[in-house]
PLY file of the C-alpha trace (Angstrom):
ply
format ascii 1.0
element vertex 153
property float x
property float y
property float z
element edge 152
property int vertex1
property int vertex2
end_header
0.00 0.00 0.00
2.47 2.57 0.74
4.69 1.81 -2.34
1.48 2.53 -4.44
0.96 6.01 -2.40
4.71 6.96 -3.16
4.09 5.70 -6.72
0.78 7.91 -7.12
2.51 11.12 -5.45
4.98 11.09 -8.06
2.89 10.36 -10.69
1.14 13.93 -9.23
4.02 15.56 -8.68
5.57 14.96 -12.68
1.54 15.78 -13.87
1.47 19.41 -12.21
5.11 20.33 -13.13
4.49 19.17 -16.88
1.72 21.42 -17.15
4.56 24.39 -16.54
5.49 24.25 -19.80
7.02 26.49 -22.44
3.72 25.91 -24.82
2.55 29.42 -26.11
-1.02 27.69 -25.66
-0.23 28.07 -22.11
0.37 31.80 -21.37
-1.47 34.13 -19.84
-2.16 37.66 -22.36
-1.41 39.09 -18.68
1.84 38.21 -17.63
4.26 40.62 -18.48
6.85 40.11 -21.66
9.56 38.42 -20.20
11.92 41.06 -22.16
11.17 43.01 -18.99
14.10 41.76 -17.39
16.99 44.08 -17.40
20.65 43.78 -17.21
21.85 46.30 -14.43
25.31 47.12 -14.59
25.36 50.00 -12.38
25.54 50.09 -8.55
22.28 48.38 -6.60
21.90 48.88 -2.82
19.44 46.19 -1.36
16.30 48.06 0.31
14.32 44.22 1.13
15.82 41.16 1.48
14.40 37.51 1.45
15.43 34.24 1.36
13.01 31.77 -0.85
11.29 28.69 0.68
10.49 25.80 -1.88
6.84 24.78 -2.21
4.95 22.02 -4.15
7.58 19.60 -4.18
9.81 21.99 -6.26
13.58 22.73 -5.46
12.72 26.33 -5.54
15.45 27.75 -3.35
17.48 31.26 -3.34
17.32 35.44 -2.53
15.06 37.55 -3.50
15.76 41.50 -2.68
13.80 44.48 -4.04
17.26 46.96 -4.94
17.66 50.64 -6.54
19.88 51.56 -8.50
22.23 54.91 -8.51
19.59 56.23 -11.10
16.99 56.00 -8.28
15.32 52.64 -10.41
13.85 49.99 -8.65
14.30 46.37 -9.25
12.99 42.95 -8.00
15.96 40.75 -7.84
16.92 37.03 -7.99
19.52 36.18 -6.73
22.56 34.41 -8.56
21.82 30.78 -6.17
18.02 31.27 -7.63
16.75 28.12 -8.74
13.18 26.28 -9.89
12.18 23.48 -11.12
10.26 23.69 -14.22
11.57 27.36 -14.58
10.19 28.04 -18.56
6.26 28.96 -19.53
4.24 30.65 -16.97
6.04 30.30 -13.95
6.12 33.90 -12.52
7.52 36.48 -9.61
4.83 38.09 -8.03
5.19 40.57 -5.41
2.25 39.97 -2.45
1.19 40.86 0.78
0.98 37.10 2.52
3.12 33.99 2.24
0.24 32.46 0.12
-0.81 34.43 -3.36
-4.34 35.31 -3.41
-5.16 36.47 -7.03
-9.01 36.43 -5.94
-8.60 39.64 -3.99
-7.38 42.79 -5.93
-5.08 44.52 -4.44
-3.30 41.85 -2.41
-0.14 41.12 -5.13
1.59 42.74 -7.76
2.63 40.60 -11.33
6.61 41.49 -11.70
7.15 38.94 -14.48
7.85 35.80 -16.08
10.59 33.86 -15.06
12.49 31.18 -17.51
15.57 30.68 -16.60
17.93 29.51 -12.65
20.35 32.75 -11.81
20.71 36.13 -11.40
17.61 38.21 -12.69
16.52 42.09 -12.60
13.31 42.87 -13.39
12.17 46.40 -13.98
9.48 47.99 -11.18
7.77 51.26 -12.06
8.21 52.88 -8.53
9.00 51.67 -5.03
6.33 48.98 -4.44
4.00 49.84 -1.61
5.01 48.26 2.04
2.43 46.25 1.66
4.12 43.60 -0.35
5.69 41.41 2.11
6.17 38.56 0.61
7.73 37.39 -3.01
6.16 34.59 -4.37
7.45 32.05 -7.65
3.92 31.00 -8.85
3.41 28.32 -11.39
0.06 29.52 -13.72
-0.73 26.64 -15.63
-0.71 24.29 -12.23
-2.27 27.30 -9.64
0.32 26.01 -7.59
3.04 27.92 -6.04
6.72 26.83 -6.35
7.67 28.95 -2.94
7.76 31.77 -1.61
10.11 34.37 0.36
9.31 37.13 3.50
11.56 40.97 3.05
12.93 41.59 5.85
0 1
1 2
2 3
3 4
4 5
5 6
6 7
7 8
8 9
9 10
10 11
11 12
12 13
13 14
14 15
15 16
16 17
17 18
18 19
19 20
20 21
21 22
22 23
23 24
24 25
25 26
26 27
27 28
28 29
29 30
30 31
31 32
32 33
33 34
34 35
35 36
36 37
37 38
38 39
39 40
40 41
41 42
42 43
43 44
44 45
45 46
46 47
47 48
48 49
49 50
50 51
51 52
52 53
53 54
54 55
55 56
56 57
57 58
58 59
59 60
60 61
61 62
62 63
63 64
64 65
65 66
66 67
67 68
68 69
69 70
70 71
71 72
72 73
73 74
74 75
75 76
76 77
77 78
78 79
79 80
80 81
81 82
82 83
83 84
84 85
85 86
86 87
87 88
88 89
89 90
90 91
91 92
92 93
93 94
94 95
95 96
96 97
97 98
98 99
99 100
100 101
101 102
102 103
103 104
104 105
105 106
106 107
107 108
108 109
109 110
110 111
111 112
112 113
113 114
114 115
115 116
116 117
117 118
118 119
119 120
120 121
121 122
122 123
123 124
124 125
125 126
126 127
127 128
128 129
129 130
130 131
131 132
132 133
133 134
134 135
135 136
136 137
137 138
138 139
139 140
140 141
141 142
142 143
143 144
144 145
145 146
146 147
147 148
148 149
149 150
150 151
151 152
């Protein structure tokens, strides 16, 4: 009995992380163009800092800051030790105000952008986000499952 529980949790596990794909089919019109990632070559000071928790079964695992640059921009970051499983398609950084994303109540995240590849990322953000946002979360669209999540201190 408990080899065919093992066998069936896998069997769940390799169903929801196939269904991250990179199939065009797949994406949501409202995720932003992944081209919104920026290479930043100029100084960045740190203003939140968080480590990421894995979720789902994933290997999800690395920091995630919100930074400025000298030019006064502001940036989520990944950090270079950022990894996912299943990292292509719609799997996305969200910014949100609990450890759990909650895209039934407006107000309560903020879409930064697609993510598709493990390291170092900048993505552009149009102001300082509101203090609200505690929480950055690596959510997997196609599955409505989230691949983990990280608190700013």
């Amino acid at each position: 009995m408990k080899i065919l529980m093992k066998i069936s949790s896998i069997f769940l596990l390799v169903f929801v992380l196939a269904a991250c794909s990179n199939s065009s089919e797949d994406m949501n019109p409202n995720i932003p163009d992944p081209t919104t990632e920026v290479k930043v070559t100029a100084n960045v000071m740190a203003i939140k800092t968080g480590t990421l928790n894995s979720q789902s079964g994933t290997n999800t695992k690395g920091m995630i800051e919100i930074v400025s640059d000298d030019a006064g921009k502001y940036f989520l970051r990944l950090g270079k030790d950022f990894v996912s499983d299943f990292h292509t398609g719609t799997v996305t950084v969200y910014l949100s105000t609990t450890n759990k994303l909650k895209l039934s109540e407006s107000g309560s995240f903020q879409l930064v952008s697609v993510v598709n590849q493990n390291g170092e990322h900048f993505f552009n953000l149009p102001n300082l986000p509101d203090s609200k946002f505690t929480h950055g979360i690596i959510w997997c669209g196609a599955a409505g499952i989230p691949f983990g999540n990280g608190e700013f201190n």
